[in-house]
C-alpha positions as CSV (number, residue, x, y, z in Angstrom):
1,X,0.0,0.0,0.0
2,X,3.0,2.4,0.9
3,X,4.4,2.0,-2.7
4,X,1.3,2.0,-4.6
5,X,0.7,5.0,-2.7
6,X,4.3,6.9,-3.4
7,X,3.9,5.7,-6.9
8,X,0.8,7.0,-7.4
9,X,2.1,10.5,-5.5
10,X,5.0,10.7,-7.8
11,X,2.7,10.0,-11.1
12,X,0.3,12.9,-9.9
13,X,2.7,15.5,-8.7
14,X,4.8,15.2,-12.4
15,X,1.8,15.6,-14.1
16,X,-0.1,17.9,-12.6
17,X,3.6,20.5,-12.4
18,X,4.3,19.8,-16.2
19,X,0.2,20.1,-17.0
20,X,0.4,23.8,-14.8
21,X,3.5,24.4,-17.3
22,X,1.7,24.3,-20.3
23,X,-0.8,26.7,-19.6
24,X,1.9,29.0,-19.9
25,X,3.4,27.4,-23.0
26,X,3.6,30.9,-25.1
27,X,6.5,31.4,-22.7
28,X,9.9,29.8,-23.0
29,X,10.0,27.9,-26.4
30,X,12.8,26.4,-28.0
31,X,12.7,27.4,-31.4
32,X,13.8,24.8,-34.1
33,X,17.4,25.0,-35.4
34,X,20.0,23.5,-37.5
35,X,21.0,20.9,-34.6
36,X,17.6,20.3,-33.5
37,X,14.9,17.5,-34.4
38,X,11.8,18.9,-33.9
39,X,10.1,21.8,-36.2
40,X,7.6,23.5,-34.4
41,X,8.4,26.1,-31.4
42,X,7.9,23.9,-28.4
43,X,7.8,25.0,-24.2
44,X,10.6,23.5,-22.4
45,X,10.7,22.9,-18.7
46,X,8.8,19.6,-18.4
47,X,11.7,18.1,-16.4
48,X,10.3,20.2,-13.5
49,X,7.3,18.0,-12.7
50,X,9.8,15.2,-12.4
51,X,12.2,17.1,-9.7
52,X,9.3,17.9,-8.2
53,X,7.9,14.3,-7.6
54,X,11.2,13.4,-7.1
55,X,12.0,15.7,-3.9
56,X,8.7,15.3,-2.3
57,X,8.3,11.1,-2.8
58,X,12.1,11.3,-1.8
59,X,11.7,13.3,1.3
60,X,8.8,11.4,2.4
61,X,10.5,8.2,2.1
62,X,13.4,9.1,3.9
63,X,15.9,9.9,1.6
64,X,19.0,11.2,2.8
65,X,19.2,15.1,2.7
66,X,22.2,15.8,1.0
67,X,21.5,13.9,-1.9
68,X,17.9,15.6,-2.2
69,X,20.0,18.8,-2.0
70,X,22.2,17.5,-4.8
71,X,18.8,17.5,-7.1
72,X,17.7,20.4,-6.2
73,X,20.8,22.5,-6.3
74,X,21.5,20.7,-9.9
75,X,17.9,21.4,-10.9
76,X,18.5,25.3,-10.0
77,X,21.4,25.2,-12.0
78,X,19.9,23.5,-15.1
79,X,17.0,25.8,-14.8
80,X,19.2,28.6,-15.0
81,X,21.0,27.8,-18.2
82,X,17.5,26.7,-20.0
83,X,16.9,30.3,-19.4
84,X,20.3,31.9,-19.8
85,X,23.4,29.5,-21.2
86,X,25.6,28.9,-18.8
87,X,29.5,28.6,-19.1
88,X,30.0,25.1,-19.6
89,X,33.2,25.2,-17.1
90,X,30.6,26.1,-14.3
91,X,28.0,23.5,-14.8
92,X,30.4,20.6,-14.9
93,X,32.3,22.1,-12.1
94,X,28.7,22.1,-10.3
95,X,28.3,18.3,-11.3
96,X,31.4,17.2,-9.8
97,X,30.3,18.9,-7.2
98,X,27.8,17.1,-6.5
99,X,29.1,13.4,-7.1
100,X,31.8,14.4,-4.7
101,X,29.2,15.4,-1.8
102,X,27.7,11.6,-3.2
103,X,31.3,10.5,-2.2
104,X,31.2,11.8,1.1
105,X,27.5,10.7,1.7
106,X,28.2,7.0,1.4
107,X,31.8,7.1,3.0
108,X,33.3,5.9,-0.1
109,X,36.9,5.2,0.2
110,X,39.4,8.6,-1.3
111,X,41.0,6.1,-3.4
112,X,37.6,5.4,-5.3
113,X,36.7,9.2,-4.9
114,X,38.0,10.3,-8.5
115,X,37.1,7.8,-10.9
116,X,33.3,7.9,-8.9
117,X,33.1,10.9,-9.6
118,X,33.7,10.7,-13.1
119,X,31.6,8.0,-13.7
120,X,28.7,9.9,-11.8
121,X,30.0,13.2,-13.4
122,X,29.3,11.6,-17.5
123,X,25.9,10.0,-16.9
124,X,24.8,13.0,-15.5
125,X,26.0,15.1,-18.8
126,X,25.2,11.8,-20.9
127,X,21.5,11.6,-19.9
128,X,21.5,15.4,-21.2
129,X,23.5,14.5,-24.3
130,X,20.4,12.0,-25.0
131,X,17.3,14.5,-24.1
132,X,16.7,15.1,-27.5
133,X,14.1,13.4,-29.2
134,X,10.3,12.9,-28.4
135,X,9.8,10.7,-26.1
136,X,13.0,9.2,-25.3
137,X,14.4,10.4,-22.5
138,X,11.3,10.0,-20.5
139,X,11.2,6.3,-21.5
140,X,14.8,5.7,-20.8
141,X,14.2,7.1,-17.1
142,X,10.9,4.7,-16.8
143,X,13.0,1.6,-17.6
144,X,16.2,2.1,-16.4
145,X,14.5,3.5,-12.7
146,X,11.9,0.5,-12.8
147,X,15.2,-1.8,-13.0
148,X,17.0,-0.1,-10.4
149,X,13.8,-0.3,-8.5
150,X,13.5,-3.9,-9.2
151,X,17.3,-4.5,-8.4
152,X,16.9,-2.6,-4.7
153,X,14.2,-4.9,-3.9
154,X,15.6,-8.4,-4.2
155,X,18.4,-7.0,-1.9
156,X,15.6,-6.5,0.3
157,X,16.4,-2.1,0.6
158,X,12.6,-1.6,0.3
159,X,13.1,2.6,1.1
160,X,15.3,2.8,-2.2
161,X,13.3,0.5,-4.2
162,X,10.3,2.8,-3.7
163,X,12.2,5.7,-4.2
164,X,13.6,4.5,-8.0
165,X,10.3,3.5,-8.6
166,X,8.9,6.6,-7.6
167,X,11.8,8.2,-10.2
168,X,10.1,5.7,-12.9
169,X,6.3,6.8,-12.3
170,X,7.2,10.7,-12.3
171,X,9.0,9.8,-16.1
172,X,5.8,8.1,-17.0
173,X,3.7,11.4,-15.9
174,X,6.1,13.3,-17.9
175,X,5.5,11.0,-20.8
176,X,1.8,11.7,-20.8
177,X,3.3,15.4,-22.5
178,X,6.1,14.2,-24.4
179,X,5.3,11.3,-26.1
180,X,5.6,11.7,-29.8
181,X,4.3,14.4,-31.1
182,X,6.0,16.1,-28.1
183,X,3.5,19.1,-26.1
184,X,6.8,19.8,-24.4
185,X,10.3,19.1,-23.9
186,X,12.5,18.0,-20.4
187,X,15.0,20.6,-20.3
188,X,18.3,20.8,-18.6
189,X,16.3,21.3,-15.4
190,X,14.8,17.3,-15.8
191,X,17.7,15.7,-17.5
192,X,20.5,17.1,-15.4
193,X,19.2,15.3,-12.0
194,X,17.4,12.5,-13.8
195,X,21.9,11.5,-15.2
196,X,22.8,12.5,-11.6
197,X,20.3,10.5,-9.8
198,X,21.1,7.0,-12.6
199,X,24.5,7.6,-11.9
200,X,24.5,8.5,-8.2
201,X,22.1,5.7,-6.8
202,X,24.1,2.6,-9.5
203,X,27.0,3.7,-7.4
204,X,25.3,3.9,-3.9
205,X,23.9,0.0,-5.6
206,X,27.2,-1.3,-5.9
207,X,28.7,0.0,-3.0
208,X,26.0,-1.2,-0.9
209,X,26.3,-4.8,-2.5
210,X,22.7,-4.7,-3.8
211,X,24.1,-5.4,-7.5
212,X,27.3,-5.9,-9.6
213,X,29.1,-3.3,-11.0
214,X,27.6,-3.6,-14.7
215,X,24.0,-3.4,-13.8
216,X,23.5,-0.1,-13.9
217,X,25.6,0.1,-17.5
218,X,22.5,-2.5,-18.7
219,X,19.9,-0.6,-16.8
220,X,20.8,2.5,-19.1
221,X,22.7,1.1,-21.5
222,X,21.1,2.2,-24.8
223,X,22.3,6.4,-23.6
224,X,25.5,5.2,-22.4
225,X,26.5,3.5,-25.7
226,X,25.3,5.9,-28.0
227,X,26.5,9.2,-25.9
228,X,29.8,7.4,-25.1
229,X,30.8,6.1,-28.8
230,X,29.7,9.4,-30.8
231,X,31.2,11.8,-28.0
232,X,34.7,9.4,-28.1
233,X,34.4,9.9,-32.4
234,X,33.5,13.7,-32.3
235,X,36.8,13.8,-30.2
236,X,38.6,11.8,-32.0
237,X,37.6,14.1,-35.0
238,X,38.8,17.3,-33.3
239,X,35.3,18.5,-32.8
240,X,33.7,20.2,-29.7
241,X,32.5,17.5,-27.8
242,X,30.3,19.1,-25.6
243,X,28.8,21.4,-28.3
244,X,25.3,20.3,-29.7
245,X,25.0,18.0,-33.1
246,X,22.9,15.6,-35.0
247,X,25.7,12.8,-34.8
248,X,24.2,10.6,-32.0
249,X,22.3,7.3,-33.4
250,X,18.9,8.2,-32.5
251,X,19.3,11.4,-34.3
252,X,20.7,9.8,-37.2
253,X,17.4,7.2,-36.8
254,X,15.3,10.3,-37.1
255,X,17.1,12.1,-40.4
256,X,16.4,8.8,-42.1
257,X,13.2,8.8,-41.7
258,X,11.8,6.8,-38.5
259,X,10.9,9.8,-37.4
260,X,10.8,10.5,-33.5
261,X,7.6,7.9,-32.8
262,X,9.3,4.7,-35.3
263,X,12.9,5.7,-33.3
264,X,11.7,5.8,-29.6
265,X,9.3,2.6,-29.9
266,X,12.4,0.9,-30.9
267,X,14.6,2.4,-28.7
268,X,11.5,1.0,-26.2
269,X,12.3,-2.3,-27.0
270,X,15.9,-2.5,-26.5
271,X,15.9,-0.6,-23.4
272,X,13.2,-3.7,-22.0
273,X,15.2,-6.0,-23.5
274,X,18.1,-5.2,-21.6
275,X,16.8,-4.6,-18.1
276,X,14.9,-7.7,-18.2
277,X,18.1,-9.4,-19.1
278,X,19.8,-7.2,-16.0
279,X,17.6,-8.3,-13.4
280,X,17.1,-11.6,-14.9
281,X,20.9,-12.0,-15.0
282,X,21.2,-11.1,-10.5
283,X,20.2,-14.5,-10.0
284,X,23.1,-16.7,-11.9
285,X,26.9,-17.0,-11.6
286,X,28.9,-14.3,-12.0
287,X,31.1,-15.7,-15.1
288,X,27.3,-15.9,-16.9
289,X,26.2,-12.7,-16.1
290,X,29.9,-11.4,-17.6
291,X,29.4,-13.1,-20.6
292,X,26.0,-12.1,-21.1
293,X,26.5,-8.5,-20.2
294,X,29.1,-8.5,-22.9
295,X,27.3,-10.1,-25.1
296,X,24.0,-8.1,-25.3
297,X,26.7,-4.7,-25.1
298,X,28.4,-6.0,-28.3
299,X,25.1,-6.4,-30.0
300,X,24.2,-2.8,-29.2
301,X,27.3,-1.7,-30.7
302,X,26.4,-3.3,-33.9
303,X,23.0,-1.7,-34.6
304,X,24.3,1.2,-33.7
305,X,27.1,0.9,-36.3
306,X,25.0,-1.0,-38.5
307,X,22.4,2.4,-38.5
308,X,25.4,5.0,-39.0
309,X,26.6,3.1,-42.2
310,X,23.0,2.7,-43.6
311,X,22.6,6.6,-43.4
C-alpha cells in the first residue's frame, strides 16, 4: 500500500507540475534549429514535474538530505541555463560537485573518490546529451528507474526501491506530454538530476552490495553506448564535444526517416530488453552474467554501427 501509494504521488505531482507548465506554454520555447529535431516552437521545462515528484516522494521516504539537496541544487542550476546558457566550465564544475558530496554521503573510500566521480559526473552530462528526441528520454528514465527499482528490492532495501520506482512513475507522468508528437520538452532542469540521480544511486547499488558493477551500464545502456561512442568519435575528429550536433544514433534514426515515434518505440524495446536481461541475469553465476553482459553490449554496438553506415 505504501508503494502504490508513493507511486501513485510521484505520477500525480509530475503531471499535474508539467500540466500547470503548459498553460503558460507561449512562454519559453525552444525554437527549431539547425542541430535540433523537432520543427515546431515547443515549451521546455517539463523536467520540472519530475524534480518535483522526485524531492517530495524522496523526502517522504526518507531519503538522505544531501542527496535531495544535490537534485535540487543541480535542478537550479539547469533551470538557469535553459533560461540563460551557462558557461559550460561552471556547470560541470557544479556536477562534480555534487558526485563528490555523493562521495562523502556514502563514505566511499578517497581512493575510489575520482574515478566515482567521473563516472557519476558523465551519466549525468550523458543523460542530457540523449534529451533530445520525443519521447525518449522520458522512457529511458521509466526503464532504467523500474530496473534499479526492481534490483533494490531483491536486496531486500525496500526505502530505495520505492524511491527509483517513484523516479520511474514521475517519467511516466512526464511522458503523458512528451510522447511523440512532443507538447513539451525535459530541459536541462529534468535531464541534469534525472543523469545525476542514474549515476548516483548505480554507485550507492554497488557500494552497498545490492548489485554488480555492470547493472546499472544495462539498466541504461542504450544512452551510455550511443553518448559514449559518438562523444569518443566527435573527439577523435577534433570537434567540440560538448557542443550540440545531430551525430548521436537516434538522431541519425530520425534524419532517415523513422521519425521521432518509429525511433523511440524501438529504442523501447531495446531498453526492456536489456533490463529484463539485468535483473534476470542477478540470479546466476557471476562468469554468466559477464558473458551475457558483454554479449548483449556488443550487440548494441552493432545496430548502432549497423544504422550510422545505412545513413
Amino acid at each position: 500500500m505504501k508503494i502504490a501509494f508513493v507511486l501513485l504521488s510521484a505520477f500525480a505531482i509530475s503531471w499535474a507540475a508539467i500540466n500547470l507548465r503548459l498553460r503558460f506554454a507561449d512562454r519559453g520555447l525552444v525554437q527549431p534549429n539547425h542541430r535540433s529535431l523537432h520543427e515546431m516552437p515547443t515549451p521546455h521545462g517539463g523536467g520540472l514535474g519530475i524534480v518535483l515528484a522526485l524531492l517530495a516522494t524522496g523526502a517522504w521516504l526518507g531519503a538522505p538530505t544531501l542527496l535531495l539537496a544535490m537534485v535540487l541544487v543541480l535542478a537550479l542550476l539547469s533551470l538557469a541555463d535553459d533560461l540563460r546558457h551557462l558557461p559550460f566550465w561552471l556547470r560541470l564544475t557544479v556536477h562534480l560537485g555534487a558526485a563528490a558530496v555523493l562521495c562523502h554521503l556514502i563514505a566511499l573510500p578517497i581512493l575510489w573518490w575520482l574515478p566515482a566521480m567521473l563516472a557519476v559526473g558523465w551519466m549525468t552530462n550523458l543523460y542530457n546529451f540523449m534529451d533530445g528526441a520525443d519521447g525518449l528520454a522520458g522512457s529511458q528514465g521509466v526503464v532504467g528507474f523500474a530496473a534499479y527499482a526492481a534490483g533494490f528490492a531483491m536486496a531486500g532495501d525496500i526505502s530505495m526501491a520505492a524511491w527509483c520506482a517513484a523516479a520511474a512513475a514521475a517519467c511516466a507522468g512526464f511522458l503523458c506530454f512528451n510522447w511523440p508528437p512532443a507538447k513539451i520538452f525535459m530541459g536541462d532542469v529534468g535531464s541534469i538530476p534525472l543523469g545525476f540521480l542514474a549515476g548516483s544511486l548505480g554507485l550507492v547499488g554497488i557500494w552497498q552490495g545490492a548489485w554488480p558493477a555492470w547493472f546499472p551500464l544495462m539498466a541504461f545502456a542504450p544512452f551510455v553506448l550511443d553518448a559514449s561512442a559518438t562523444l569518443a568519435r566527435r573527439a577523435l575528429e577534433g570537434k567540440r564535444v560538448w557542443e550540440a550536433h545531430r551525430e548521436h544514433v537516434y538522431q541519425r534514426m530520425v534524419q532517415m526517416g523513422y521519425g521521432h515515434r518509429g525511433m523511440t518505440l524501438r529504442w523501447v524495446a531495446l531498453m526492456i530488453v536489456g533490463a529484463a536481461l539485468a535483473i534476470a541475469l542477478l540470479a546466476l553465476p557471476s562468469w554468466t552474467q559477464w558473458i551475457a553482459v558483454l554479449g548483449w553490449l556488443t550487440f548494441l554496438a552493432w545496430l548502432g554501427k549497423r544504422t550510422i553506415h545505412k545513413q
